[in-house]
N, C-alpha and C positions, 0 to 999 in steps of 0.2 A: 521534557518527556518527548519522545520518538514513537508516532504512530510507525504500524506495521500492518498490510493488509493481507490475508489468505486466503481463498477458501479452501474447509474441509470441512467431511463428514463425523458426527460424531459418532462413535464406538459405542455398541452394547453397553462397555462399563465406564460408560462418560469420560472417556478421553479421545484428546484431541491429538492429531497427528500436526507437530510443528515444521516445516522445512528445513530442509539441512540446515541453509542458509543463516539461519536464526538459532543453533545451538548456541552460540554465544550468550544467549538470554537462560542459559541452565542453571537453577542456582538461585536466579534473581527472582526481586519480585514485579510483578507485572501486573497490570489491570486488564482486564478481559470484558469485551463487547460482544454478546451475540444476535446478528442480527439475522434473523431469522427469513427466510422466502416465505411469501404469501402460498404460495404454491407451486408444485415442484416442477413446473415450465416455467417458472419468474424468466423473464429476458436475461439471459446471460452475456455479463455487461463486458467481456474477454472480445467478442465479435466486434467490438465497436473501439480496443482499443489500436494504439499504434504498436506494431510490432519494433521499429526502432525510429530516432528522430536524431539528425546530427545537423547543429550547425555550426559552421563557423565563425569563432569570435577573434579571431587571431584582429588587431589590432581595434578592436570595441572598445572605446574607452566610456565609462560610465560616469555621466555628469551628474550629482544625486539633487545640485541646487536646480537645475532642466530639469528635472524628471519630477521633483515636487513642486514647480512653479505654478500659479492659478491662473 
């Protein structure tokens, strides 16, 4: 299963607006979480993310017996 996050408002007649992005899901079936704001100044949590993050892995080699060693 593949979480997907959004925020929207819901409609008068209980629907939801999905993002372009995510028409691919038309059709299917899906589970739906709504988590609701306490209040409608809740911290909006967009100010706190990163706008883009790029690193370079160009020659990274990943050791996984190093990386789970104790």
């Amino acid at each position: 299963m593949t979480a997907v996050e959004f925020q929207a408002t819901i409609r008068e007649d209980g629907a939801i607006f999905v993002p372009q992005e995510y028409t691919e899901t038309a059709g299917k079936n899906v589970r739906v979480i709504l988590l609701l704001n306490e209040k409608e100044n809740d911290v909006n949590e967009d100010k706190y993310a990163f706008d883009a993050a790029k690193i370079d892995t160009v020659g990274f080699v990943f050791d996984r017996e190093a990386a789970n060693a104790r």
